[in-house]
C-alpha positions as CSV (number, residue, x, y, z in Angstrom):
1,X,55.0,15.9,-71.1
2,X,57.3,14.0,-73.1
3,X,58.1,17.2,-75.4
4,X,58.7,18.9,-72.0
5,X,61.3,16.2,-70.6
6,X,62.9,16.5,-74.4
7,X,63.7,20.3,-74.0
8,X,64.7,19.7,-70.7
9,X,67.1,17.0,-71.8
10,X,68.4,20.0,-74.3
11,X,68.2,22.4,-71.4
12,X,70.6,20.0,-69.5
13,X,73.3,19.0,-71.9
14,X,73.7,22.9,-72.9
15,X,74.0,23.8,-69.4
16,X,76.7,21.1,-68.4
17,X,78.6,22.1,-71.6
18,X,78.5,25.7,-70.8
19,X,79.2,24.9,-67.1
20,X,81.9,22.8,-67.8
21,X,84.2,25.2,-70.3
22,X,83.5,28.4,-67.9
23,X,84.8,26.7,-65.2
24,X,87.9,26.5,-66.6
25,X,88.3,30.6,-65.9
26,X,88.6,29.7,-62.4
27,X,92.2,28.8,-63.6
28,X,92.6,31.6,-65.7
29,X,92.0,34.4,-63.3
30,X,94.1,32.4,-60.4
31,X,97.2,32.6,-63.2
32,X,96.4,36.1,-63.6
33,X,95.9,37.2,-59.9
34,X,99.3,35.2,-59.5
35,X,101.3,36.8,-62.2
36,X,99.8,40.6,-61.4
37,X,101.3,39.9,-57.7
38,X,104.5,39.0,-58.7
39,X,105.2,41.7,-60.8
40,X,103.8,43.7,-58.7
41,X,106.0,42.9,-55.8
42,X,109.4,42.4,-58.4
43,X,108.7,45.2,-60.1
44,X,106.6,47.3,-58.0
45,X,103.9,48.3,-60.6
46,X,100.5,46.8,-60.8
47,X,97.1,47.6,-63.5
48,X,94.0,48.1,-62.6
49,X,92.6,46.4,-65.8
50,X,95.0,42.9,-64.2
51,X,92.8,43.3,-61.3
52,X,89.4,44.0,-62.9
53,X,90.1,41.2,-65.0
54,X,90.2,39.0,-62.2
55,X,86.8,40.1,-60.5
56,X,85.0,39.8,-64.2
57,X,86.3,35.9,-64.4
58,X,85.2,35.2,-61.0
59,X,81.7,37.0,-62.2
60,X,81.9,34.8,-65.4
61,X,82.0,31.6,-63.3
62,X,79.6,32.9,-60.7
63,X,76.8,34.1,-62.2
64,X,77.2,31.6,-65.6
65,X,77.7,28.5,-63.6
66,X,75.2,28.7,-61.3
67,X,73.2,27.3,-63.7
68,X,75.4,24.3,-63.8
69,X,75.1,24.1,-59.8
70,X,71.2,23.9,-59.7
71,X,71.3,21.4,-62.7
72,X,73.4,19.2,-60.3
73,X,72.2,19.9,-57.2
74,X,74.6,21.0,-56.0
75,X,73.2,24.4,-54.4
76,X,72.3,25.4,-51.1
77,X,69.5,23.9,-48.9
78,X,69.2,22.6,-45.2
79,X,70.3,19.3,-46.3
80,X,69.7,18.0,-42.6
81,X,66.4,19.0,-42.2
82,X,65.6,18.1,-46.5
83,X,67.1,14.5,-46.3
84,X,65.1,14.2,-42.8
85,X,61.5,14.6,-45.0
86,X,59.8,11.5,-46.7
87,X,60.8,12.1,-50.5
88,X,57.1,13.1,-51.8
89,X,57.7,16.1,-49.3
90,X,60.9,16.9,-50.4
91,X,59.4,16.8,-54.4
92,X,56.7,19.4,-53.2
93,X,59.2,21.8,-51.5
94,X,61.4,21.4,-55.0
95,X,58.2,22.5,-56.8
96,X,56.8,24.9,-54.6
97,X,60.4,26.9,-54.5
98,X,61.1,26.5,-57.8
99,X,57.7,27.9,-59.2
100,X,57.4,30.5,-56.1
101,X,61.0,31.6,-55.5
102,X,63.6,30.5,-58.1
103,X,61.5,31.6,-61.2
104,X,59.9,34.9,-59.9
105,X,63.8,35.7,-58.5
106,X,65.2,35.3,-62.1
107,X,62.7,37.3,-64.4
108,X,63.0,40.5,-61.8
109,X,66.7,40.6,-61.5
110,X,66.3,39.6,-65.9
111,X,63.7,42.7,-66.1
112,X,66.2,44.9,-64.1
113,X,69.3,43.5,-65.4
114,X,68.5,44.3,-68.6
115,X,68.0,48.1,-68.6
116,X,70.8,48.3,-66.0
117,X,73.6,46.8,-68.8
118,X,71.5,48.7,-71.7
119,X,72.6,52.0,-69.8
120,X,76.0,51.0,-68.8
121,X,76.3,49.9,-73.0
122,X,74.7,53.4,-74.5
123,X,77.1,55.4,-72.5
124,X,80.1,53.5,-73.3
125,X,80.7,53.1,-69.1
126,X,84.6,52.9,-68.3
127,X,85.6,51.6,-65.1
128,X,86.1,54.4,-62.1
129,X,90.0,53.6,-61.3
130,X,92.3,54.8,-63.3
131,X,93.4,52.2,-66.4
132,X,89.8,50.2,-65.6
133,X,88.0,48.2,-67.7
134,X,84.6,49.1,-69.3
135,X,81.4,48.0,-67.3
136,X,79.3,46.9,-69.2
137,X,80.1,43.3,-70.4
138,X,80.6,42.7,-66.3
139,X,77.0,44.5,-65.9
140,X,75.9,42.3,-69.1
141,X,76.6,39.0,-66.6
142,X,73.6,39.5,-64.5
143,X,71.0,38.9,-67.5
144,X,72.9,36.4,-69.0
145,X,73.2,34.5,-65.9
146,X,70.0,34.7,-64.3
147,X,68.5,34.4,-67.6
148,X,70.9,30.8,-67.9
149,X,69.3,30.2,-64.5
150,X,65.9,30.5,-65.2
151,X,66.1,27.9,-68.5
152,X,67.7,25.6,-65.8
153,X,65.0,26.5,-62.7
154,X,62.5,25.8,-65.5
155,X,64.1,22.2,-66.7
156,X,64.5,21.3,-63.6
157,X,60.2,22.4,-62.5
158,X,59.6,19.8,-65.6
159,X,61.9,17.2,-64.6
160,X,60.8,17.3,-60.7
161,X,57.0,16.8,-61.9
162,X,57.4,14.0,-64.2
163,X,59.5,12.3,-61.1
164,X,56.2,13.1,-59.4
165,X,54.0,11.5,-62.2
166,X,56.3,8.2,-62.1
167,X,57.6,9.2,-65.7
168,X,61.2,9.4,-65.0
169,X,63.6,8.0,-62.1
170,X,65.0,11.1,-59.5
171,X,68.0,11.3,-60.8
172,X,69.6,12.3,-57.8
173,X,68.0,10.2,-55.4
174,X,71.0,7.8,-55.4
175,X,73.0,11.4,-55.2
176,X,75.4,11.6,-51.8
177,X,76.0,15.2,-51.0
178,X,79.3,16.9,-50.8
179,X,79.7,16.5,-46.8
180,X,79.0,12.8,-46.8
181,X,81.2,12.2,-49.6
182,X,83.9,13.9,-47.0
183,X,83.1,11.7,-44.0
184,X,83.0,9.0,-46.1
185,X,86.6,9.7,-46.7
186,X,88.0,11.0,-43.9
187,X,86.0,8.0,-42.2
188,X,88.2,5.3,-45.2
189,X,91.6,7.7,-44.3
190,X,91.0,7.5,-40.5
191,X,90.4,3.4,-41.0
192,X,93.3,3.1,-43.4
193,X,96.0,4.3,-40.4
């Protein structure tokens, strides 16, 4: 197990250095999205690539990030009725929907990603509107992110049975959620007036 909670460590620090530089493209298609409108409205002319180029970024950070997300769990759940549950219920529901859900998920939309971008690449696919982009590096997202997601779902199947076994502390037990961190500060705004 302690070869496991290695390559999950490696698993971990890859995914939070990938997650972290893609995110960054968030930025980059906003600056785009804004420039293509203005000179679109100033000088009433407009590409489709500009366009295209902004739904591939988002796709970039989507589907390449998500990895990131699960890693710090940051994805969606019932939080109400999960942070209800005693916490060795909460470690089986992780395990079971890992193993079950999130792993079978990935290697069928990896299987049919796979020939899906190998036919868009062999034909050279363009973009339908006119002055598009090609298609296949945007098709070629699917296996590379679910294929990033599934090195994550599997780090994170080790790290939630060794929690199990007492080998390693949860590391987001001490973890408040999104929404509490935002009561907590509307509640410190609200007490500050």
């Amino acid at each position: 197990m302690t070869a496991l909670l290695k390559l999950s460590g490696g698993i971990d620090a890859f995914t939070r250095w990938t997650g972290k530089r893609l995110a960054w493209l968030i930025l980059v298609a906003v600056i785009i999205s804004a420039l293509n409108a203005i000179v679109r409205k100033t000088l009433d002319t407009s590409s489709n690539s500009w366009l295209e180029l902004q739904w591939v970024l988002f796709s970039i950070v989507f589907l390449l990030c998500s990895s990131w997300t699960l890693l710090d769990n940051e994805h969606i759940r019932i939080d109400i009725v999960n942070n209800m549950l005693p916490k060795t219920a909460r470690n089986v529901i992780d395990v079971i929907g890992h193993l079950f859900f999130l792993i079978p998920l990935t290697v069928v939309m990896i299987v049919t990603g796979i020939p899906f971008f190998l036919r868009s690449f062999q034909i050279n696919e363009q973009s339908g509107n006119a002055g598009g982009l090609p298609q296949w590096p945007a098709k070629s997202l699917i296996m590379i992110g679910f294929t990033l997601l599934l090195v994550q779902g599997i780090s994170e199947l080790i790290k939630r049975i060794a929690i199990m076994r007492g080998m390693i502390p949860d590391p987001h037990e001490s973890q408040i959620s999104a929404l509490e961190a935002e009561v907590e500060h509307l509640v410190e705004a609200i007490e500050k007036k």
